[in-house]
C-alpha positions in Angstrom: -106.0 39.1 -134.7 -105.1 36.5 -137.3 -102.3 34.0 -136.4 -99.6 35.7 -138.9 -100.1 39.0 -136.9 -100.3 37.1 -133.5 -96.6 35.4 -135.0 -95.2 38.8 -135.7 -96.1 39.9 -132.2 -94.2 37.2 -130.4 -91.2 37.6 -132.8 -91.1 41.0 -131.7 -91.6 39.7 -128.0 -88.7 37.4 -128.3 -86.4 40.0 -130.2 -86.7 42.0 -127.8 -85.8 39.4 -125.2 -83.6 37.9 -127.1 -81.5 41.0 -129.0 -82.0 43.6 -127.1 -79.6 43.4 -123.7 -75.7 43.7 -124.0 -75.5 44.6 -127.9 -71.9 45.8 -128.1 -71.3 45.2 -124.4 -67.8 44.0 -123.4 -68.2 41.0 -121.6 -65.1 39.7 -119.2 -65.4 36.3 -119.1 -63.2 32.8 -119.0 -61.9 31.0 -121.9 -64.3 28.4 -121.5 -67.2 30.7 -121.2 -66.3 32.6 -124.1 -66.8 30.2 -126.5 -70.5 29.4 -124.7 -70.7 33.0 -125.6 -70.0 32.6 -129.2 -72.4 29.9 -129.4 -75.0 32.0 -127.9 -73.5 34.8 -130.4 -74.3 33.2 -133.6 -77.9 31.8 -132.1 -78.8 35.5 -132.2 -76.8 36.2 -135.4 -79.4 33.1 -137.0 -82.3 34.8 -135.1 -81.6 38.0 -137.1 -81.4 36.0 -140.5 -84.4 34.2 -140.3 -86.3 37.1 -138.9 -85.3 38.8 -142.4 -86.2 36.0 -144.3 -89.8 35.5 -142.6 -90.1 39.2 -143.5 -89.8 39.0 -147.3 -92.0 35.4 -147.0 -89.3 32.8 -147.2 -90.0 30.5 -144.6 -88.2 27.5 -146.2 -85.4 29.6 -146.2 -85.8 30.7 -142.5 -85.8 27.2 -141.4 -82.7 26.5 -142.7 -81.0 28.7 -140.6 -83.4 28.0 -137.7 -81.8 23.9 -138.2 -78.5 25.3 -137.3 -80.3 27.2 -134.0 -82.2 23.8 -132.8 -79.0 22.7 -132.5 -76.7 25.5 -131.3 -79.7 26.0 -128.4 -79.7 22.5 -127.8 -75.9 22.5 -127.2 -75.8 26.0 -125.0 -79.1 23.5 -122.9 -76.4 20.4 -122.4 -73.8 22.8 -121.7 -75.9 24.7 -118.9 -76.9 21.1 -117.5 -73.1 20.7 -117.0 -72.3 24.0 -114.5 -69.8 23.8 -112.9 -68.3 21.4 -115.1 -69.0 22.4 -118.5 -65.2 22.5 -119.5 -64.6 19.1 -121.5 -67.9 19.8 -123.1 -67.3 23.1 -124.7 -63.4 22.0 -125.5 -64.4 19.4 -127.0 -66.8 21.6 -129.1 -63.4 23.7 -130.2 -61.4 20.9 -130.5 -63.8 19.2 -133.2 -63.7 22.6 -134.8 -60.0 22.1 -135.2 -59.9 19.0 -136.7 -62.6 19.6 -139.1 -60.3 22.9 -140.5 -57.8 20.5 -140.5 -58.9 18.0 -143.0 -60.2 21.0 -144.7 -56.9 22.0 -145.3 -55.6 18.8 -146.3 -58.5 18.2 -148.8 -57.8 21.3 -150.4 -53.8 19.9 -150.6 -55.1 16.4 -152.1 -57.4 18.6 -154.6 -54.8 20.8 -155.8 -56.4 24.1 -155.2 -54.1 25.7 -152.7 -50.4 25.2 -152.0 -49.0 23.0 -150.0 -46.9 25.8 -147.8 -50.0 27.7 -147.3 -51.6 24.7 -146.2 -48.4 23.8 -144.1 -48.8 27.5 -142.4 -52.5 27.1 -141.5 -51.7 23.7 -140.2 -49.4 25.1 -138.2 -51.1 27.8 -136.6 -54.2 25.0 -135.8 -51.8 22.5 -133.9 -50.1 25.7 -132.4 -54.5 26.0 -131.3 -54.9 22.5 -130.2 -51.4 22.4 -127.5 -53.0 25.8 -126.0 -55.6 23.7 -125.5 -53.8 20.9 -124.1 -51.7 23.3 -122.0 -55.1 25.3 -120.6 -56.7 21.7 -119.3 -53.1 20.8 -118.2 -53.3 23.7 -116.1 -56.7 23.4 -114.2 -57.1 19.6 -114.1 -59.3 19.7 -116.6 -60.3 15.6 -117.7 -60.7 14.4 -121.1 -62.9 15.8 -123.5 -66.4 15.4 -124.3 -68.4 15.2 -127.7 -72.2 15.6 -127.9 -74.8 13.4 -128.6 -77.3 13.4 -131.4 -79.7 16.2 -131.7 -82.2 13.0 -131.3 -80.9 12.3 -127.6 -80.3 16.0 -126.9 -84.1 16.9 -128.0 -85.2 13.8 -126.0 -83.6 15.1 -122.5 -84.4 18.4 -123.0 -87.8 17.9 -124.0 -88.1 18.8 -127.2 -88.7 16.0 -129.3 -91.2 17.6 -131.5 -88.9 20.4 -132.2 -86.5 17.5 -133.6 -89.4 16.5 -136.0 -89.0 19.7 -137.3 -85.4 19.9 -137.4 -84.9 16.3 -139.0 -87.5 17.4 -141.5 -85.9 20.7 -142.5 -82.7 19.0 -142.8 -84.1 17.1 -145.7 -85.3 19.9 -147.1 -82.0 21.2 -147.3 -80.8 18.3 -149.9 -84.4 18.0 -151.9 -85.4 20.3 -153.7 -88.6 19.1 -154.2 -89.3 18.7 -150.8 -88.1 22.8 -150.2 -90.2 23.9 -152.6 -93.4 22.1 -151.9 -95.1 25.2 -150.9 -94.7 27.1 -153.5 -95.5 24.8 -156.3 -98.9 24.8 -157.7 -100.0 22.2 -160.3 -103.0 22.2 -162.1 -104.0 19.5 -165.0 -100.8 19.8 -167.2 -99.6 23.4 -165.9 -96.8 23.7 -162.4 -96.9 27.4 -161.1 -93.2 28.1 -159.1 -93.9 30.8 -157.1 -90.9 32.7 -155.8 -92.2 33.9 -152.4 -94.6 31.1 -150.2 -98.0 32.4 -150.2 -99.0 30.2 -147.5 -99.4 32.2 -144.1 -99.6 29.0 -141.9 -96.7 27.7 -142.9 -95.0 31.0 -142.2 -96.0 30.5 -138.5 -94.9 27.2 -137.5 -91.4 28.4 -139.5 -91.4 31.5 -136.9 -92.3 28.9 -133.9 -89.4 26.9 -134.9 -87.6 29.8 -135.0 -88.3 31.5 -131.7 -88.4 28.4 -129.7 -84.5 27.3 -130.2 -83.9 31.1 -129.9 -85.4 31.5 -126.0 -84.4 28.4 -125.2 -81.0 29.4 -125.8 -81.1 32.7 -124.0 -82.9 30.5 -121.1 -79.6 28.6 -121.2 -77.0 30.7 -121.5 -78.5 33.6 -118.7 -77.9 32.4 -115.4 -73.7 31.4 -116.9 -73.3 35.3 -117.5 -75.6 36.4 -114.1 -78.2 38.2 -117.1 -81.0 38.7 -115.1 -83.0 41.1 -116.9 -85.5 38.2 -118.4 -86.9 35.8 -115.3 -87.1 32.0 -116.1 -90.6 32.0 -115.9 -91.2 34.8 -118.2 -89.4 32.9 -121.0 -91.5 29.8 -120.1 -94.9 31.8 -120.4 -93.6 33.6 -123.9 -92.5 29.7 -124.5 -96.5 28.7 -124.0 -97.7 31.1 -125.8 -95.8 30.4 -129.1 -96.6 26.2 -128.7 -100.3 27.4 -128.4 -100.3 29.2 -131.6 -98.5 26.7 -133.1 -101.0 24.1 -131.8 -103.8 26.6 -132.8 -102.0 26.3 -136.5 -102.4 22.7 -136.5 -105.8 22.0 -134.9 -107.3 24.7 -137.5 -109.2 24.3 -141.0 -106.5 24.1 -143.6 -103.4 23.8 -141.0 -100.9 20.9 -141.3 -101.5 17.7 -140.8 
């Protein structure tokens, strides 16, 4: 079995893993839990993107989306570390949300392309937001709240510090061009072929490792804070082996990356 069909039968391993418990389930949970949820929610949301870009043989595209994942799974990983007392993390995860609508708002005043009593309203419903906050830690003693760290500490205390590599190279990728399109850019003599699609089927399996990695380790995180006990620990950590060894394979091989 070539490595590109070995890829596709680990994606389908960790889709299934992944995507395939409590799809439309109604979950009863806390506030502060929720929001872990939504986190988790858009982790799987990425997983389903990327797994439709891999498909059509966009892998620089896949990685984009798999950026956002390293750092959502690294997050929901911090956040797990924190049980019981996750609460000033994730708050403080909401309450940056706030503020960053917030000068959103006001930017689009300064710029003149909306209103200023729309942009009063929306305002108004964000602080109205940020004092149910206020009120909600007023209410179970909950401390001031946290921010966190770079994806460079995270990855460090997690142990994945390769996977930052990755994610610190695909986020240059995302503002050069050049650098995106690498792989599908042949030059010969005088003459540049573009490709549309990458042609290049190792590359297409370290973007599915980078993929799949944050992916499990985010359902690893976010499992035992809901009681999911359909996947074991361990079986995440073998399916977790099994895609760095490929990976590794990729590497170590004739023609793989350097």
């Amino acid at each position: 079995m070539t490595r590109l069909k070995q890829s596709h039968e680990l994606m389908r391993r960790v889709r299934e893993m992944v995507l395939g418990h409590h799809e439309g389930e109604v979950i009863e949970t806390t506030p502060i839990d929720a929001h872990v949820l939504i986190l988790y929610s858009r982790v799987r949301s990425l997983l389903e993107g990327a797994c439709v870009l891999l498909d059509a043989r966009l892998p620089e595209e896949a990685v984009i989306l798999g950026r956002e994942m390293f750092t959502d799974s690294l997050h929901l990983m911090e956040i797990a570390t924190q049980a019981p007392d996750r609460a000033p993390l994730v708050l403080g995860l909401v309450s940056k949300s706030l503020t960053e609508m917030q000068n959103l708002q006001r930017e689009a005043a300064s710029l003149g392309v909306s209103n200023k009593r729309d942009v009063d309203a929306v305002l108004g419903v964000l602080a109205e937001r940020r004092k149910e906050i206020d009120a909600y830690r007023r209410r179970h003693g909950i401390g001031n709240m946290k921010s966190f760290r770079h994806e460079k500490q995270l990855a460090s205390d997690h142990g994945r510090l390769d996977g930052y590599l990755d994610f610190a190279f695909v986020h240059r990728m995302v503002h050069r061009a050049d650098m995106a399109q690498a792989g599908r850019t042949v030059r010969t003599d005088e003459v540049v072929r573009v490709c549309l699609r990458n042609p290049d089927d190792d590359f297409l399996v370290a973007a599915s490792a980078f993929v799949m990695t944050s992916a499990l380790h985010a359902h690893k995180a976010v499992a035992p804070i809901f009681a999911w006990t359909e996947t074991e620990p361990e079986e995440i950590d073998r399916l977790l082996a099994e895609i760095d060894r490929l990976f590794s394979a990729e590497l170590h091989s004739p023609g793989g990356n350097p």
